[in-house]
N, C-alpha and C positions, 0 to 999 in steps of 0.2 A: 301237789295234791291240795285242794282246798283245806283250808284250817274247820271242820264242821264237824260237830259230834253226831254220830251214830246210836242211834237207838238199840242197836243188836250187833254182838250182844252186851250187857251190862260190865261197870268195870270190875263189879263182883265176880261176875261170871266168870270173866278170862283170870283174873288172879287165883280164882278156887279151879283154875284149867290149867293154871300154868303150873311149875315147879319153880330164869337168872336174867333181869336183861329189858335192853329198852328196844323199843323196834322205831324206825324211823323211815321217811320214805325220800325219795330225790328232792329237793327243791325247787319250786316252780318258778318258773319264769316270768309267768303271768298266775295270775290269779282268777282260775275260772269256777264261776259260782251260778249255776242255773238249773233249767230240768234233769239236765242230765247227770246230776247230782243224785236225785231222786230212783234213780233206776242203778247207783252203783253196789253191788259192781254188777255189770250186763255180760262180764268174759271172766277166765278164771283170775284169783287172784296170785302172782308167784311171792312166798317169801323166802329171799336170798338169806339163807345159813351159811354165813362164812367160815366152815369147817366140814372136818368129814363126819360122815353119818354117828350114831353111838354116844357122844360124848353130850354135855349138859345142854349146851344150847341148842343140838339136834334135838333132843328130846321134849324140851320145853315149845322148839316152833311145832313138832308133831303134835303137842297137846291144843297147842293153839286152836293150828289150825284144824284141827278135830272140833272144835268148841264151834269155830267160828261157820263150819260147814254146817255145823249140826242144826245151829242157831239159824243162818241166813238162808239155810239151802240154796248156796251161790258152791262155787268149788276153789277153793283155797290149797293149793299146792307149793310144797318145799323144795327148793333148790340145791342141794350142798355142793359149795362150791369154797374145796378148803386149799392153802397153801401160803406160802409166805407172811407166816403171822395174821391170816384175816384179811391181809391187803387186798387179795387177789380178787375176794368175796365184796371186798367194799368197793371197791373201785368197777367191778360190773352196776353196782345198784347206784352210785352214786353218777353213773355215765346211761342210766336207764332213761326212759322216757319219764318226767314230770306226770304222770296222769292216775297214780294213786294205785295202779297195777304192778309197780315193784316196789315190791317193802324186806328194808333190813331188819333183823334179826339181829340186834348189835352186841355184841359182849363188853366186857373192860377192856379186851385189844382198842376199841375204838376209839378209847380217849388214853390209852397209855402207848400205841404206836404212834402217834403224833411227837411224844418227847422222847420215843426209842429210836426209829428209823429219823433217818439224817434227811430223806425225801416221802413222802406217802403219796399216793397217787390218788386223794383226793383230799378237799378241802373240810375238815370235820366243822367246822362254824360255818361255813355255806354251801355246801350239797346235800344237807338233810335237812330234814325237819322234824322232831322229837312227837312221839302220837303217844307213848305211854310206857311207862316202867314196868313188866310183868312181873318179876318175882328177885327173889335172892337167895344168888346159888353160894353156899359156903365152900369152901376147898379142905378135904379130907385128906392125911396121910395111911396110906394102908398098905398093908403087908399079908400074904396067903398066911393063912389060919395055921399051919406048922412049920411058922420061923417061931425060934424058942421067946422072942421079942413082943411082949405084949402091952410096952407104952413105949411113949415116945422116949423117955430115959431112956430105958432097955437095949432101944433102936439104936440111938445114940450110945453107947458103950459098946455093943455088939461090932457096931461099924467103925468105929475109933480102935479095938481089939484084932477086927480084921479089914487092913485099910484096902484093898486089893481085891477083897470076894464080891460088895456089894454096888449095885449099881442100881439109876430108880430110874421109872419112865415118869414122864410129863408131858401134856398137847403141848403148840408150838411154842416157838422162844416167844416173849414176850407176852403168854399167858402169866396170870396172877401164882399158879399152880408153878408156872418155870423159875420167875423170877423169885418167889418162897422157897424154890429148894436150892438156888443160889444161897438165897440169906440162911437158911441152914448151917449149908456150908461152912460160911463165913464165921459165923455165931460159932456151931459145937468146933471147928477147927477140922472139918471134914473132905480137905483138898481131893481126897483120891475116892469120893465116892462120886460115881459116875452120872451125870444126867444125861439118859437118851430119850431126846426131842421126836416125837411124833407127830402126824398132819393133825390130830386132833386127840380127842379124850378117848373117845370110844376105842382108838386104834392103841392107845395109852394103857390103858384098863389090860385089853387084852394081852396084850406083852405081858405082862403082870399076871395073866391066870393062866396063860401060857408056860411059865417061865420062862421067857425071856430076860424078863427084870427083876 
């Protein structure tokens, strides 16, 4: 995709649209810069969500791309497309066509599967190109509203008292949210509290209002 900035819409706009995350698009081969500039986009636009629907970065591309339809009256559509930490999601958009019509949606997977997986199935320093940083999503621990536990202490003693009963959900391995409830672990001395990894957040959450988790 050309390196050109767009008039619509502002980078105020999409950050007061957004809620986590930088979005980036294939890297071009050539560098096409002409009329046909002027008329993008002329077809919808897709951006790849590398995760399942529900969870933060679904939600932040839904915003987006609400903003961005609203703004350009062009039609801007989400893909989700979750599984193996993100990979599965990057590696469609990063194997897309160069032409500014597929855009990632990128979380922290995308710069921390790089030093986690032994191989990634694409190259994060040469198959994107960085277009802008939307927002900053923090990582919350939470608990249904009648566990007698109501800080993180609490948690912590409740779960060290019964090593056996608790177990927490988390989106994939190698989210920021998995690899935090490792270092938990580690830290309060919490081997047998269980983490069950889900395709994403949203699917996460819901185990958790479910009880499941």
């Amino acid at each position: 995709m050309p390196k050109a900035r767009f008039t619509a819409p502002s980078r105020r706009q999409i950050i007061k649209a957004a809620s986590a995350l930088g979005i980036g698009v294939a890297a071009p081969s050539v560098l096409r810069i002409g009329s046909a500039l002027a008329a993008y986009p002329d077809r919808p636009v897709k951006f790849i969500v590398a995760n399942t629907p529900g969870g933060p970065s679904d939600l932040v591309g839904r915003m987006i791309t609400a903003a961005l339809q609203q703004s350009t009256g062009k039609s801007f559509i989400i893909e989700n497309i979750g599984g193996a930490g993100g990979n599965i999601g990057m590696e469609k958009a990063a194997h897309a066509d160069p032409d500014g019509y597929t855009i990632l949606l990128a979380t922290n997977a995308y710069s921390i599967n790089a030093t986690l997986y032994h191989k990634i199935p694409y190259d994060p320093l040469k198959d994107f190109v960085g277009v802008s940083e939307l927002a900053g999503s923090p990582n919350t621990f939470v608990v249904k509203s009648d566990l007698p536990a109501k800080t993180m202490k609490e948690f912590v003693a409740l779960a060290g008292a019964n090593p056996d009963k608790f177990n927490c959900s988390t989106p994939p391995i190698g989210t920021t949210p998995q690899l935090q409830l490792e270092v938990l672990k580690l830290r309060e001395k919490l081997p047998k509290l269980e983490a069950v990894v889900f395709k994403g957040g949203g699917d996460a959450l819901q185990a958790l209002l479910s009880g499941t988790t």
